[in-house]
N, C-alpha and C positions, 0 to 999 in steps of 0.2 A: 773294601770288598773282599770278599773271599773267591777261592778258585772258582766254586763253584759257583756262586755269583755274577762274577766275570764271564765266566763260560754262558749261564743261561742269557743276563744281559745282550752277550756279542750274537747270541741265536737270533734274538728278537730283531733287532735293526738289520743284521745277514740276510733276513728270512723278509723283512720287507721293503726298504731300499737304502741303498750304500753308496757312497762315493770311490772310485775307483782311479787310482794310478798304476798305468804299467811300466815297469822299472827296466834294466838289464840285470840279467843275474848277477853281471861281476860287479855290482852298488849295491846287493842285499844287507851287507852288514853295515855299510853306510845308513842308508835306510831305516833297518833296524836302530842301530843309534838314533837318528835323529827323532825315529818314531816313543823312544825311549825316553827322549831327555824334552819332550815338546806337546806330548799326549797322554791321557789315560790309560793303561793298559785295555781297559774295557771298549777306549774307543776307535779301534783301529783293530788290523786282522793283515797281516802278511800272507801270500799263498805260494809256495815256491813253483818253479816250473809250470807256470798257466801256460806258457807259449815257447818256442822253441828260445835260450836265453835269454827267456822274459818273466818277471817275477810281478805277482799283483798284490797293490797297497791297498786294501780299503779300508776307510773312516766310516764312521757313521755320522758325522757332522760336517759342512760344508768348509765350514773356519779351518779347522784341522788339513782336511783335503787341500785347500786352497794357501794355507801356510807350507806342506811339503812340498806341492807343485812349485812353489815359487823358490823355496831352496832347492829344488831337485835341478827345473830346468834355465836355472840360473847358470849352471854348471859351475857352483861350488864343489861339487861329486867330484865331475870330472876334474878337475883342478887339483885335488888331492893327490892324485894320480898321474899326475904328466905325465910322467918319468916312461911309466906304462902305455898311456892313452893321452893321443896328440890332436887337440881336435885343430879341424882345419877352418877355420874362419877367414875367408882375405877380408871379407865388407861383413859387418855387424848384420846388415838392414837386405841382404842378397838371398835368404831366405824368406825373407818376409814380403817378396816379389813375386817367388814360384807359384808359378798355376799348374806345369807339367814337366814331370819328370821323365826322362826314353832313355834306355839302355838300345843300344844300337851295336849289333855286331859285326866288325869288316874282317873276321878273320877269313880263312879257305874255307872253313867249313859253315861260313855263319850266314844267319839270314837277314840278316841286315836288322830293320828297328824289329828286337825280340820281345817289349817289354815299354809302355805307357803308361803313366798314373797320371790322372788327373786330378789335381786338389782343388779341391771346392774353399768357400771362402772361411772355414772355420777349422780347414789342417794346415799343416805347415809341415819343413821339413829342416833337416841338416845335419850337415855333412860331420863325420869323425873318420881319423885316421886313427887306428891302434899299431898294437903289435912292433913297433921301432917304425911305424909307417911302410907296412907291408900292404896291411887291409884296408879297403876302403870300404866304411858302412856309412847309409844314409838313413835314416829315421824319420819316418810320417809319427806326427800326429797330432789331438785334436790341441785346437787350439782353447776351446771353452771345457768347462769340466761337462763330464759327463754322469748324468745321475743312472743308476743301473736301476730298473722294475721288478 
């Protein structure tokens, strides 16, 4: 195909409905590769910055979406990266239990539970420690793919 082939092609499927994965910014180039050496160029579309260091994968095919998901949240990604990004797992299966997440504040100033999410039966959640294990982030989401309209 030619660019501009490629280009009208990715309009059409963009414009009517797409498979979407949200990444972290700092796997964009992981991503990228993987979406390179595993995909069509015509069949997939990176967006950088959709959400505060979140970056969006979309396919136009389910196979494809459904092959990155499985390397993504494999945490092959993260793996490449330890060194940098330490995730914190004690039990495999200790995410696959939660229903509800509370941040809870006892400091002087705090009001005690700030902060509930309730996951329904088709998110999920889990735990990463970055930074040399300074930061603690936790990650919702869905667990089935989701078709975008």
């Amino acid at each position: 195909m030619t660019p501009q082939e490629i280009t009208d092609h990715k309009r059409t499927w963009m414009m009517a409905n797409y498979f979407e994965s949200c990444i972290h910014s700092d796997y964009r180039d992981q991503a990228t590769t993987w979406c390179k050496e595993h995909c069509f160029k015509w069949r997939y579309d990176i967006k950088r910055f959709t959400d505060v260091y979140e970056d969006s994968v979309r396919f136009e095919l389910k196979e494809d979406y459904d092959a990155f998901n499985e390397w993504y949240w494999q945490r092959d990604v993260f793996e490449s990266q330890i060194q940098e990004h330490t995730i914190f797992d004690p039990d495999p299966t200790l995410a696959d239990n939660i229903t509800r997440f509370e941040v809870i504040d006892h400091t002087g100033g705090g009001g005690g539970r700030d902060w509930v999410k309730y996951l329904n039966e088709n998110e999920q959640m889990f735990i990463c420690l970055q930074d040399n294990n300074t930061t603690l982030k936790i990650f919702f989401r869905d667990k089935e793919p989701t078709e975008v309209l």
